[in-house]
N, C-alpha and C positions, 0 to 999 in steps of 0.2 A: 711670200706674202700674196695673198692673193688682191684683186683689184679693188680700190678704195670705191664707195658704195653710191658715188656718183655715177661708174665708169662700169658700162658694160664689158666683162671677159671679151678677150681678142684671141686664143690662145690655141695651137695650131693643136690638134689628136696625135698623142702616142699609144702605143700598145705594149704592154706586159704581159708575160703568159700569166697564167690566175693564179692566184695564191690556192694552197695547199691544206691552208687552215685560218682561222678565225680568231678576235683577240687577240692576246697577247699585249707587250708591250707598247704595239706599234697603236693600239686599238688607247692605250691611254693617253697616248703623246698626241693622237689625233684629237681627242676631247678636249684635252686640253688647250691645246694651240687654238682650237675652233670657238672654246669659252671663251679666251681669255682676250681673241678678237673682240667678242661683243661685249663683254662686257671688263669688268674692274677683277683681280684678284679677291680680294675682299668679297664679290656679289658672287663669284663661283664659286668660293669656299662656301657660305651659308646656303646656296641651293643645292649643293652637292652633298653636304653633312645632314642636308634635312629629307632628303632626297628618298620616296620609300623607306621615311621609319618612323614610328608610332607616334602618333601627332604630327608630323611634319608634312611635306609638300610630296602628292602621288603624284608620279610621274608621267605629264599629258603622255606619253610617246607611244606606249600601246597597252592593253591589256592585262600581260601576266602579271599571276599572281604572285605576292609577297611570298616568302619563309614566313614561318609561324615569328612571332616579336621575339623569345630568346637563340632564334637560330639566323637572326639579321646580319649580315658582315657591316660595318661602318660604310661602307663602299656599297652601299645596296643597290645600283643603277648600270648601266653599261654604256657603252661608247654614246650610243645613237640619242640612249635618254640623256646622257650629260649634252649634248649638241643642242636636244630641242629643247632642254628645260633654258639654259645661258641662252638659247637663239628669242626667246622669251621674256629673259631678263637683259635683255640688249642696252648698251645706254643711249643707244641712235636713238634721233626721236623726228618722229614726221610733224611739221606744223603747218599754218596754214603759209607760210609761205615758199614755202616747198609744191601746193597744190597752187599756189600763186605761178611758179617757176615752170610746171610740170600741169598742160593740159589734158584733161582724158585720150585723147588722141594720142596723147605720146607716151604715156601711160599704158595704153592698149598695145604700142609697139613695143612695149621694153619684154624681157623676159621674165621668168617665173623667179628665176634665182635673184636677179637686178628688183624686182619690186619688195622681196620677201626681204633684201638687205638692207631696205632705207632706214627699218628701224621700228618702232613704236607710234600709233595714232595716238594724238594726243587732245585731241578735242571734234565734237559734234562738225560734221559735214554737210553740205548739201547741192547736189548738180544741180540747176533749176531747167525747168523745160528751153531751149531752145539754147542755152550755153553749153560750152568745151570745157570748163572749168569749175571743178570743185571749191565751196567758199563756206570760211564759217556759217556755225546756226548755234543758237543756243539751245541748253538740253529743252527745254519747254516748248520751244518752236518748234523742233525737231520733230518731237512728241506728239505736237500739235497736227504740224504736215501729216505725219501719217496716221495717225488716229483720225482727222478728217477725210482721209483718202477712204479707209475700211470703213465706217462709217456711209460714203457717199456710193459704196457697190451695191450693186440691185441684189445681193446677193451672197451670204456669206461664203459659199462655195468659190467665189471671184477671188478669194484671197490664198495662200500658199503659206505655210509654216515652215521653212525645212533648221532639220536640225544637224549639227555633226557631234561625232561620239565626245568631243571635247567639254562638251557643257555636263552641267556635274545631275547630280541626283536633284535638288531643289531647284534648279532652272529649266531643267524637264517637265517637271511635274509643271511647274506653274506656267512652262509656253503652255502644253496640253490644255491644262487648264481655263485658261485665256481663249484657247483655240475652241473649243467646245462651245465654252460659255455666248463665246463670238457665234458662235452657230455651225462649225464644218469642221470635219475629221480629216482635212488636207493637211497631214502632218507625216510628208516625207522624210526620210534622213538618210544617212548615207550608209546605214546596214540594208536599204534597197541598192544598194551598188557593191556591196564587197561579200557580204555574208546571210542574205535572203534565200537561198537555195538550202543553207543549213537550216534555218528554221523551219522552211516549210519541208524539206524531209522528214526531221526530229521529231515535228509536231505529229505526221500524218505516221511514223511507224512507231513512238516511244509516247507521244501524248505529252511532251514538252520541245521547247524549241531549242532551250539549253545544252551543252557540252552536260557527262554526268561527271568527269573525271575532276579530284583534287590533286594538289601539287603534291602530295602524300601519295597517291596511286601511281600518283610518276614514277616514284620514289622508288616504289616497290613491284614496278610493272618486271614479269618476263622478257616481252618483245612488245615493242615498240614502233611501229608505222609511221613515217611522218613522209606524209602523201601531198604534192602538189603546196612544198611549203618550204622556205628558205628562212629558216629559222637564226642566221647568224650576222646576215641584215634587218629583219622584218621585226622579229621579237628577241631580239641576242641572251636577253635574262634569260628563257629559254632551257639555252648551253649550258647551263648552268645544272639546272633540274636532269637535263638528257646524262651530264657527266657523274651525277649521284646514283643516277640508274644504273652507270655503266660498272660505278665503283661496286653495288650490290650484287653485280651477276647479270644483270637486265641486257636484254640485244637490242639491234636497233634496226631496221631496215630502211633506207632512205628510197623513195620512189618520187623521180622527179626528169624533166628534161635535161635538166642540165643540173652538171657536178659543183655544184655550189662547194665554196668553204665551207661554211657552216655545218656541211653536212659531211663532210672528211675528217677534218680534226680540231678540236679545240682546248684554247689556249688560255686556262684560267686566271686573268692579272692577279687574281687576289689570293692567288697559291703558288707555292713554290714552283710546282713543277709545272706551271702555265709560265713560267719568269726562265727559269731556267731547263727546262726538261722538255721531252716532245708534248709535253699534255696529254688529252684523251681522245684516242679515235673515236669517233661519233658513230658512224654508219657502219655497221658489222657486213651488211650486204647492199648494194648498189645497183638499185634498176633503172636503168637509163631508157626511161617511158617515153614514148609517142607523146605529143599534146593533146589530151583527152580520148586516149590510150586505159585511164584509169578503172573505169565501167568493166572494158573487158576482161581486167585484168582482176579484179574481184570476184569477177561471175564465174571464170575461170579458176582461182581460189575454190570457192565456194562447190566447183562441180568434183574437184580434189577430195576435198573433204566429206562429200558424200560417197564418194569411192573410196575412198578411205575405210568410211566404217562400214559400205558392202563387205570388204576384205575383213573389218574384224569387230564384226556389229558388238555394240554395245560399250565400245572400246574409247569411239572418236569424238562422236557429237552428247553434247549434256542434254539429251532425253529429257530427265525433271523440268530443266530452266524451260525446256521446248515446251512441253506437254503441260505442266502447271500456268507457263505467263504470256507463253505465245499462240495466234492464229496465224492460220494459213500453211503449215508449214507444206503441208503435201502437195498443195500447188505450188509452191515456190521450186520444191525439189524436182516434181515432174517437168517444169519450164529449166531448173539449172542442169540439168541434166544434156539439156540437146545442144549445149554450148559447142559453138565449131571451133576445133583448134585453128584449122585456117585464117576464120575470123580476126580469131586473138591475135597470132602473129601480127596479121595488117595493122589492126588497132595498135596495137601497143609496140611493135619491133622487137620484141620478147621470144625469146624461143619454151618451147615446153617445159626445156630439162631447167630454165630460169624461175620458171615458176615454179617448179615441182620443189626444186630445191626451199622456196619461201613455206612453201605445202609441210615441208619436213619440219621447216621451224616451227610453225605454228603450233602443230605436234608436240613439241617439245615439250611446249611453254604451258604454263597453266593461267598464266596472268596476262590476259593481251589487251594495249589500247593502241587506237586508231587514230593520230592527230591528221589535220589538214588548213590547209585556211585557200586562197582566192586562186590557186590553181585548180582545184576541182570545183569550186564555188561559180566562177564563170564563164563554164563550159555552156552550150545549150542544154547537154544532158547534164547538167550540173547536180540535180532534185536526183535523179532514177541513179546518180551514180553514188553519190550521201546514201539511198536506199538500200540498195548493195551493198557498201560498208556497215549498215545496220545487220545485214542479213548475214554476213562474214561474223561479226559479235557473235549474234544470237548463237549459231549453232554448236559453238563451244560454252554459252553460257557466263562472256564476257561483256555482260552490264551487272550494274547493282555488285559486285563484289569487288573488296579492295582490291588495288590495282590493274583493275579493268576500265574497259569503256570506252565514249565517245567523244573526243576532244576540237570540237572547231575554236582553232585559235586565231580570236578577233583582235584588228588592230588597235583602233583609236581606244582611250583608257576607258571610257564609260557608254560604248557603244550598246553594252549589252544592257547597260543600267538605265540608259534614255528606252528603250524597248522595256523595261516594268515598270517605268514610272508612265507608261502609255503614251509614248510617241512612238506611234504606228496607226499609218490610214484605216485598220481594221479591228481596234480593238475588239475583244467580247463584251455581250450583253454583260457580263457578273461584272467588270470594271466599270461599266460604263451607268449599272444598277448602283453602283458601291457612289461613283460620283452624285449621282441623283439623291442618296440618303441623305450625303454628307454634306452638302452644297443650295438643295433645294431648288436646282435646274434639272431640267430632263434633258442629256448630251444627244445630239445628232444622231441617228442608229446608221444613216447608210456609210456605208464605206467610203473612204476619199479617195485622193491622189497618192501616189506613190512617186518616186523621180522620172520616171521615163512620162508616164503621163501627164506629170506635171509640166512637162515637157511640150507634150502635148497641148496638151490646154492652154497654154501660153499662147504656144505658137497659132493655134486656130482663134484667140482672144476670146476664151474662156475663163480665162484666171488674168486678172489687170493689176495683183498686188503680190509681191514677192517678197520675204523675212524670211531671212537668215539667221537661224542662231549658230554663230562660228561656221566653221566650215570655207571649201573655195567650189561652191557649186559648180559653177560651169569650167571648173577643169577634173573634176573628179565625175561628171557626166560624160556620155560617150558620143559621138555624132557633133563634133565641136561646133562646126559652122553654125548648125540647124538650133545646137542647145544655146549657142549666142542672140541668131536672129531673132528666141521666143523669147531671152531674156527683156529684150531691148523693146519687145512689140509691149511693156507692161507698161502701165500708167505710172506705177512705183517699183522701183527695186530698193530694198534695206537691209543692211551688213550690220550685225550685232560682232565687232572683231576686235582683235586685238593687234594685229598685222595687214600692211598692202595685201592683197594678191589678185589676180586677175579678173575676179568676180567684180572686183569694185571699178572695173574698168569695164563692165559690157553694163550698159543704164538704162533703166527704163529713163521715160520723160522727164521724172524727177527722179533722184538718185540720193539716197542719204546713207553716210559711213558712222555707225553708232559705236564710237570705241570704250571697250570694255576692260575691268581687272584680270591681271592674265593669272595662271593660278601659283605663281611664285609669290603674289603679293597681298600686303595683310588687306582684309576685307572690314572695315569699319561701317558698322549701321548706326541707328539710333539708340539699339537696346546696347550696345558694343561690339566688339570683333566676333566674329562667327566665321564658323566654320564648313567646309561643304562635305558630302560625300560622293562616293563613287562605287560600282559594281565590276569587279574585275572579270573574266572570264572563265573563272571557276566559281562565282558566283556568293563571291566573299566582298561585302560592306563594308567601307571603314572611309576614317575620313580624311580631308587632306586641308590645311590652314596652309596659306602661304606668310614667308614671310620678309620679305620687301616691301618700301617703302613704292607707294603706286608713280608708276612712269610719270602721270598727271593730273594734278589735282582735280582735272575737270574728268575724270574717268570716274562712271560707274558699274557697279559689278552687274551680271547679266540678268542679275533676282530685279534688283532695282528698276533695271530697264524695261521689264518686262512687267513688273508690278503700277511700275508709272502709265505706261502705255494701256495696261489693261483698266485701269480706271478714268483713261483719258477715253478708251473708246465704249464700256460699256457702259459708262455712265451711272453707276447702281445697280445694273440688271447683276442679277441672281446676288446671294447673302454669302460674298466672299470676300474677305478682308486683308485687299492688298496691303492697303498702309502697312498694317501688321506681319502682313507673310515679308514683307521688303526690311522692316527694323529687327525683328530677327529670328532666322533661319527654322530654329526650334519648334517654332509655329507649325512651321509649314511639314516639316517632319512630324509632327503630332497627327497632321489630318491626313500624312501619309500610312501612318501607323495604322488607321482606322479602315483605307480602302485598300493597300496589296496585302496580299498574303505574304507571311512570312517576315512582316516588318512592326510587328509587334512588340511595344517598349523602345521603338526607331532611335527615343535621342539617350536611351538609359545605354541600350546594349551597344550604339556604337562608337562610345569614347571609351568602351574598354581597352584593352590591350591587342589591335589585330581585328578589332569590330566583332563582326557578328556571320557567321554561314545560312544561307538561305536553303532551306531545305530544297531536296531532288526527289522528285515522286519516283523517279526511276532507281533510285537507290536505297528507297524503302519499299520498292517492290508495287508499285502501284504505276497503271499505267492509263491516262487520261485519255486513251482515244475509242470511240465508237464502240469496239469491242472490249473496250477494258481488258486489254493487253496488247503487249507489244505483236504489230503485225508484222509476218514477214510478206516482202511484195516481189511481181515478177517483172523485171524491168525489159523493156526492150531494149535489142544490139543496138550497138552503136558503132561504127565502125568509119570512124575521122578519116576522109582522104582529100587528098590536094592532086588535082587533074596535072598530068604533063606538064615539067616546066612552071610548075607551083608550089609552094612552102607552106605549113603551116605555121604562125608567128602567133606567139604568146608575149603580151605586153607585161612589163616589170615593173620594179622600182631598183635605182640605184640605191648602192650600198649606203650612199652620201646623200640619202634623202627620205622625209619625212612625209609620208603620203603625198600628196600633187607638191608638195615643196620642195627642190632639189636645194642643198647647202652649199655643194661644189657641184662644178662638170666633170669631178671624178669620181669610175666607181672602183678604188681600190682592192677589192676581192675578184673581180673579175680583169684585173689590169687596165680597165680604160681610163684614160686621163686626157681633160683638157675640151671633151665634146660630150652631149647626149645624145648627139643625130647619128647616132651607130645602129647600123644590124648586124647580129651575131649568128653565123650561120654557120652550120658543120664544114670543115674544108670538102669532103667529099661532094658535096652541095654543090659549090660554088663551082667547083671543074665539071660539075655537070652543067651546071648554067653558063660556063665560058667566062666567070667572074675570078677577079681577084683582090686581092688587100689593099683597098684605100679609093678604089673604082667609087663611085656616086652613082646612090641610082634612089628612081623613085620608088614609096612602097605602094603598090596600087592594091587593095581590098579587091576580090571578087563575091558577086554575093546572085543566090539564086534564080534573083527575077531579074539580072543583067545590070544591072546596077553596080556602079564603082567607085572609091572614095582614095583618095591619092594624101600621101604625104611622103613632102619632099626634101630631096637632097641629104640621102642618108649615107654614112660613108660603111663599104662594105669590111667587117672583121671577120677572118677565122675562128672559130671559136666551138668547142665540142660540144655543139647543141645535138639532140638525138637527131639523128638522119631523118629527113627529109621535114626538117623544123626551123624555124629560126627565132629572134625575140628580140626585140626593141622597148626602148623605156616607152613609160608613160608618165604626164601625160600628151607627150607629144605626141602618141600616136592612136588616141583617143578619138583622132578624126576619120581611122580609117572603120569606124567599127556603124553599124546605121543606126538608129534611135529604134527598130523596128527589129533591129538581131537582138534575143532576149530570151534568158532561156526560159523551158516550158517548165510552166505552173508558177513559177517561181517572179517570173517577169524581169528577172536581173540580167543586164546588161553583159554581152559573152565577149568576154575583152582577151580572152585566150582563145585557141581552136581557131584563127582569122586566116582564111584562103589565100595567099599575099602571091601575088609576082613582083620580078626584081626590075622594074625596066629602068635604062642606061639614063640619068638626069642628064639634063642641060651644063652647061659649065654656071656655075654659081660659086661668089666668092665666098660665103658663108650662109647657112641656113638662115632661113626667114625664121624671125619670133614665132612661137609655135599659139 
């Protein structure tokens, strides 16, 4: 059992060598056990039967995409999503006299796991200036505070929207909405922290910012890439799709720091031979990469392949795909050309005859896709290295044809669905013309804030009002201390949430907790129950109704919140009909129909069977950028090093955690158990640094202009990280990274590739709250 949800974990670090493979049986008994904690038998039976299938509750946990509706197993979900959907439907419940018992102060000390346990927020909050203690407010007051606060700014630019991927399709659209109307396009979210680098590559060489790949190209892919991505924590459904591939003939190539489960073998509960048999090898071939290593190791690819078809022109590269859809090629080739083997070795720890060998397969194959998610994503070169992976596609002619293409697989479930319903500091003139038809306001043109700046502007007292829709901003931001002190300098900070977590503990002057319907539960309006949508990462619509009865009567869903606020503060400005878009949904999908593309018949086509696919301009051969066709670009080397007696450290997630939210202190695939303050370092490593197993030490960041950020009391583990590498969760180690490290173009935050020394901590009887 683990500790009752008063009681912070006491519980000393063991180590296990790492698990072998992924799932399995052990993967249901863990779900289980972790539901049936939080919640009733009876409340995990119904969220788990309804769990990813047609009409029922889509799964917050990440992204991937469904099976078409008659290829569903009853069992549609995996370890992590049964954790977060029961962690959701908790029957714990936070009231006000628990924020009676538990001041901000002590709040701020507790940990991420201890806050995330107490349960369910059950009614309107509010810190008032100059108190330690959170106290009832009613929804109207509430409403009131802050809709007087936005109102009272010299300036709509003073205000901040941020969103996280968890808000559905009609609560996107309507903050945006709101946000505009209010006067400013400061509408950060958290695809500026995990997955910004993939859009603005995508955008600048395919003319969309989208993956092009369907779970059907998975299906039927040759080889397979799955680059800087731990597919059997992060998105486990996944394994699923990889082991159909593998049963079709498809290969896999796993390129990553470390030999994750997930990427060795897996173990399918919901088939025989995942119960009883070894299951399915996942990774046909295993590159044990350098941390941002990956650049090199494409360009390298890429200068193979051009030598390739010297040896037997006409034989290797697709000519047509090239010479019909693409620019630039002969630059690109003259620059892939001068690639130094040297180089690559350092970058990546790869030897030649390693890559040559990948060089063969590609050869092979006719059908090649590229998956990746937040290992390549936040590097600095994170943009110029996504670019390279475009330029690896193109020259065999792997976009636009089934079982090809480019796969960034995103976390949170509707991350990519809040980015088309226009929450992004930048949208385009065509969305922002389409709001002006339909609306009869003319929206903001300059661009906003994004996260790191909004950061910014806090902290210099340029932004005095903070709204959060869901989300745990200041732990999923990087530069901890610095993103706390801007929180706190604001006039107002406001949590649109359904759970504690550490955000609601750093406060501006006034502090308000707006607790919302989580998506297990039924949504009743005035017209009646409605239902939401969401955008998965293949870029497939469909909907999700919950259905539980709500934690609290006094809970409203995030439409409503959002609908009341927005007429509390603009008082009539512009001809948009909250009351209406808040009683029900349908509404508001109508007048989404009219402004994005591709959402045409929004409420007919998406209560069909599996919804509706959004068209890929890149898959009918049309490419939206400048030259109207996909470019190839030349990127510069990059070649990651760590000075004497330094490591490079890439920050994680445990196996047993849901983005900034850890469930336990164990990560079971990797054997730890009982702490998070671990670093995992290659043994070779650690005899060079004079270190051993269980030694404490602190991680201190190095960074360019002399500058250093420390966190501490980590206990040191063994562990087969690529040499001269190491990795630590996050996000406790989200303080070693500066609000100023970011990669280029991209502006996202480089929470891998981090310079790190080991030095010897002080004796401490247990880590400090992080």
């Amino acid at each position: 059992m683990r500790n009752p949800p008063g009681e912070e974990p006491d519980t000393p670090l063991s180590v296990t060598p790492p698990k072998k493979w992924a799932a399995g049986v052990p993967a249901v008994v863990h779900a289980l056990e972790y539901s049936l904690e939080q919640t009733s038998a009876r409340r995990t039976g119904v969220d788990l039967l309804a769990m990813n299938q047609v009409g029922g509750i889509d799964c917050p946990g990440c992204a991937w995409a469904d099976p078409a509706p008659g290829r569903r197993h009853r069992n549609e979900y995996c370890e992590n999503g049964a954790k977060h959907i029961n962690d959701e439907a908790t029957t714990r419940r936070i009231t006000a006299d628990f924020f009676r018992k538990h001041s901000v102060s002590d709040l701020a000390a507790r940990s991420d796991m201890w806050l995330n346990q107490q349960g369910r927020l059950t009614e309107p909050m509010i810190k008032r200036p100059g108190s330690d203690h959170y106290e009832p407010i009613g929804w109207n007051d509430a409403l009131g505070v802050l809709a007087q606060e936005l109102k009272a700014l010299d300036s709509p630019d003073e205000a901040v929207f941020y969103t996280s991927g968890r808000a559905s399709n009609e609560a996107a659209f309507v903050l945006q909405l709101f946000a505009r109307a209010f006067g400013t396009n400061n509408l950060p979210d958290c695809s500026n922290m995990c997955h910004e680098s993939s859009g603005f590559a995508l955008s600048e060489t395919l003319g969309t910012g989208k993956g092009t790949v369907s779970l059907d190209d998975l299906h039927h892919a040759d080889l397979i890439f799955l680059v800087g991505q731990n597919p059997g924590s992060n998105h486990p459904r996944q394994l699923s799709a990889l082991e159909e591939a593998k049963r079709g003939g498809g290969r896999i190539v796993a390129v990553n720091p470390l030999p994750e489960a997930g990427l060795r073998r897996f173990k399918n509960p919901q088939k025989p031979r995942g119960i009883v048999g070894r299951g399915t090898q996942i990774a046909d071939r295993f590159l044990h990469i350098k941390p941002g290593g990956d650049l090199a190791l494409f360009q390298a690819l890429n200068r193979l392949l051009l030598e390739a078809e010297d040896a037997r022109p006409g034989t290797v590269l697709d000519h047509d795909f090239i010479d019909a859809h693409t620019a630039g090629f002969e630059e690109f080739a003259r620059h892939a050309r001068t690639v130094d083997w040297d180089d690559v070795r350092t970058a990546t720890g790869l030897t030649r005859q390693e890559i040559e060998k990948v060089r063969d397969e590609v050869l092979d194959s006719e059908r090649v896709i590229v998956c990746w998610a937040m290992g390549i994503t936040q590097h600095k070169h994170g943009v110029p290295t996504i670019r390279e992976i475009v330029n690896f596609l193109m020259l065999r002619g792997n976009l636009g044809r089934a079982g090809t293409g480019a796969c960034p697989v995103r976390g949170h479930s509707n991350v990519q669905g809040d980015r088309t319903m226009g929450i992004w500091e930048r949208m385009p003139d065509t969305f922002l013309d389409a709001l002006r038809q339909e609306f009869g306001f003319d929206p903001p043109r300059a661009h906003g804030l994004d996260s790191v700046n909004s950061i910014k502007a806090m902290r210099e007292g340029r932004v005095k009002v903070f709204l959060a829709l869901a989300g745990n901003f200041v732990r999923a931001a990087p530069d901890s201390e610095v993103t706390e002190e801007a929180m706190r300098s604001c006039r107002l900070t406001a949590h649109i949430s359904t759970k504690l977590n550490r955000s609601h503990t750093v406060c501006g002057d006034t502090a308000l907790i707006l607790p919302t319907l989580g998506r297990t539960e039924r949504d009743v309006q005035a017209d009646g129950e409605q239902f939401v949508t969401v955008e998965n990462s293949m870029s497939e619509v469909h909907t999700s109704r919950g259905r539980l009865e709500p934690a609290s009567s006094l809970l409203l869903s995030e439409v409503a919140i959002l609908c009341r606020l927005a007429r509390r503060t603009l008082d009539g400005k512009a001809d948009i009909p909250w009351e209406e878009f808040e009683g029900d949904y349908g509404t508001i999908r109508d007048r989404i129909s009219r402004i994005v593309p591709g959402f045409h018949d929004f409420n007919a086509r998406v209560t069909r069977p599996g919804g509706f696919q959004l068209p890929n301009p890149v898959n009918e051969g049309v490419f939206n950028t400048k030259a109207g066709k996909a470019l190839f670009t030349c990127n510069e080397r990059v070649v990651p090093r760590a000075p004497e007696g330094h490591l490079l450290l890439q920050t994680l997630r445990s196996h047993d955690q849901w983005n900034t939210v850890p469930y336990t202190d164990n990560d079971r695939y990797r054997g730890i158990h009982g702490s998070r303050h671990v670093v995992l370092v290659n043994p070779a490593d650690l005899t060079d640094l004079g270190l051993a197993q269980g030694d404490r030490v602190d991680l201190v960041s190095v960074w360019a202009d002399g500058s250093e950020r420390r966190a501490e009391n980590f206990e040191v583990v063994p562990y087969p990280a690529a040499k001269g590498s190491a990795a630590a969760y996050y996000p406790e180690t989200n303080v070693l990274v500066p609000l100023d490290s970011v990669a280029d173009i991209s502006n996202q935050p480089t929470s891998k590739g981090i310079v790190v020394r080991l030095e010897p901590a002080p004796s401490r009887t247990r880590p400090a709250p992080a």
